[in-house]
C-alpha positions in Angstrom: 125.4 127.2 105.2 123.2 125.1 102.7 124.9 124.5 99.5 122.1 122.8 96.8 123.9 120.9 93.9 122.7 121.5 90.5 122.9 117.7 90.0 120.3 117.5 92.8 117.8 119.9 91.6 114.3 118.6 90.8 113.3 118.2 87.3 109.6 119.0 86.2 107.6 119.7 83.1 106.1 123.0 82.9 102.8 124.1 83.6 102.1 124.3 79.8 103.7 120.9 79.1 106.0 122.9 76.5 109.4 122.2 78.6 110.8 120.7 81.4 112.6 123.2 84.5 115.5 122.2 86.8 114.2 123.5 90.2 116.7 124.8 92.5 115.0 125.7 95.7 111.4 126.2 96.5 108.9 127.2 99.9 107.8 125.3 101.3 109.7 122.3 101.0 108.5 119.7 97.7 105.5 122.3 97.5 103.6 121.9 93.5 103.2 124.4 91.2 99.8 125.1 93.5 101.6 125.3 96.4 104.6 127.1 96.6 105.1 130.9 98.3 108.3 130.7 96.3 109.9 129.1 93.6 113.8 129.6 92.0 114.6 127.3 89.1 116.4 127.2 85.4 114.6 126.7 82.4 115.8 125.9 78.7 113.9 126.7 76.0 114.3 124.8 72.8 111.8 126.6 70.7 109.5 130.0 71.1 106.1 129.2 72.0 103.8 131.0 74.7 104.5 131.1 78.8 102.5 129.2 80.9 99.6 130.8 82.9 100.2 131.2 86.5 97.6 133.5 88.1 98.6 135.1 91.8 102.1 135.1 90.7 105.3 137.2 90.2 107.7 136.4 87.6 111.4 137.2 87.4 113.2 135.9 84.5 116.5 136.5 83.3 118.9 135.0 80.4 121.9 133.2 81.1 123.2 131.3 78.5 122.1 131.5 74.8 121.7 134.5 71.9 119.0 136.2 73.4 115.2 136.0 73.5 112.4 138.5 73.3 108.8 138.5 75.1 105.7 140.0 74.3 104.0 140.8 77.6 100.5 141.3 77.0 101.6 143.3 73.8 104.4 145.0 74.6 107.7 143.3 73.3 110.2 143.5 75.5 114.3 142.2 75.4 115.5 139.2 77.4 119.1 140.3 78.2 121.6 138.5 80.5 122.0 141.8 81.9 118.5 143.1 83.2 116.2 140.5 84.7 112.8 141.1 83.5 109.5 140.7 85.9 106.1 140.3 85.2 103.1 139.1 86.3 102.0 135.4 86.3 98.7 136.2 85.0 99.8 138.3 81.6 99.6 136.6 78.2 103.2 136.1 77.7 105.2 134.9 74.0 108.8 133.9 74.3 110.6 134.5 71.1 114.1 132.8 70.3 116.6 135.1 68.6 119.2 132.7 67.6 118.6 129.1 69.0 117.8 127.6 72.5 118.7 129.6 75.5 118.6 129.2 79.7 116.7 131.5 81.8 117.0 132.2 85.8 113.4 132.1 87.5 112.4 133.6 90.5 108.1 133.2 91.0 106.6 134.5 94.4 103.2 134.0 95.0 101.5 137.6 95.6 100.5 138.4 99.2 102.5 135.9 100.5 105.6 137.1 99.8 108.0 139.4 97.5 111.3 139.0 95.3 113.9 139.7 93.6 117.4 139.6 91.7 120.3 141.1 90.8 123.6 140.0 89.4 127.2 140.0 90.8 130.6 139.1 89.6 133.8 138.1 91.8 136.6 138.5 92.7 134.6 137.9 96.1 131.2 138.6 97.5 130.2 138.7 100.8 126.7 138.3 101.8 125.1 138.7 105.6 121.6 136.9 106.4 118.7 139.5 106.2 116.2 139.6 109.2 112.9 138.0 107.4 114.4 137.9 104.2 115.4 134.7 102.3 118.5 135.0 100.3 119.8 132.5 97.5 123.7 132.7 95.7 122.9 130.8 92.4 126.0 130.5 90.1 125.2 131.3 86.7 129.2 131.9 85.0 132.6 130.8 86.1 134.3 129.1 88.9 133.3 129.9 92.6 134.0 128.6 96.1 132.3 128.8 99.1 134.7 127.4 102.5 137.2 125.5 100.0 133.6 124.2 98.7 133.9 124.4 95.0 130.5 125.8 93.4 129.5 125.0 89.8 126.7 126.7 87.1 123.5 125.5 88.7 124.7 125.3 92.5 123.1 127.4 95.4 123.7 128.6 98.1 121.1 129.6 100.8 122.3 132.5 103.0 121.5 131.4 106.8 124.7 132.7 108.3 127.6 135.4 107.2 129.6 134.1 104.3 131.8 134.5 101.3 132.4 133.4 98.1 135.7 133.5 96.0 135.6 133.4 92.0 135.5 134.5 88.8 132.2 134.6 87.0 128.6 135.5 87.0 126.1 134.8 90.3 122.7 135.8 90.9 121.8 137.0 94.0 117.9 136.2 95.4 116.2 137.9 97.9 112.7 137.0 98.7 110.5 138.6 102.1 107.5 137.7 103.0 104.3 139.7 102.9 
């Protein structure tokens, strides 16, 4: 089991230079914004303003702290809930819109034809999780208090899936699952 502490996570400015991201895990290892198949990191947004450009990839984005937020996806408007992640593509002319002050977003980006992904959420008591054949799967702790092995997890922590496990809590996680093409 790899556990990846939120206090370790890489920080970077964005593509656009409007923010700065907290990565949590990408593939391969230390790859750029160029580089990566994959890429899982937290953003938070101070102000609306537009997404950056990233052409090849596939977005996932969902809220996890804040009042809400609101895209326009090449035109269409579209709610930012902490209940629905919301996926689009790299490429589209994306606006972020703040509803009611800054908020914190989950990011899953997967670089088309090399790989796919995806998210969903879970909540406790427990959650068991068994490694996927070719499939990378991430635990990322988004609410609450969780343990992993008498490990205690906090908001930001991961928790790559190499071997069967389980984790105790109360709370919100995100689970990532990402295959390659």
């Amino acid at each position: 089991m790899t556990v990846m502490r939120a206090a370790d996570h890489r920080r970077m400015p964005w593509a656009n230079g409007g923010g700065v991201t907290s990565e949590i895990a990408v593939s391969p290892e230390d790859a750029d914004m160029h580089a990566f198949d994959w890429r899982v990191s937290m953003a938070d947004i101070s102000h609306s303003g537009p997404f950056s450009s990233l052409p090849g990839v596939d977005r996932v984005l969902l809220l996890i702290e804040g009042e809400g937020m609101s895209l326009t996806i090449d035109g269409a408007r579209v709610e930012v809930t902490s209940d629905e992640p919301v996926r689009f593509r790299g490429e589209s002319e994306v606006e972020g819109w703040l509803d009611e002050g800054p908020t914190r977003d989950l990011n899953l980006m997967t670089r088309r034809g090399r790989c796919r992904g995806d998210m969903h959420l879970v909540g406790g008591p427990t959650l068991s999780v068994e490694p996927a054949v070719d499939t990378t799967q991430l635990i990322v702790v988004l609410a609450g208090r969780w343990a992993i092995a008498g490990d205690s997890l906090a908001l930001g922590d991961c928790v790559i899936v190499d071997a069967p496990l389980v984790l105790n809590g109360n709370g919100r996680l995100a689970v990532v699952t990402i295959t390659a093409e």
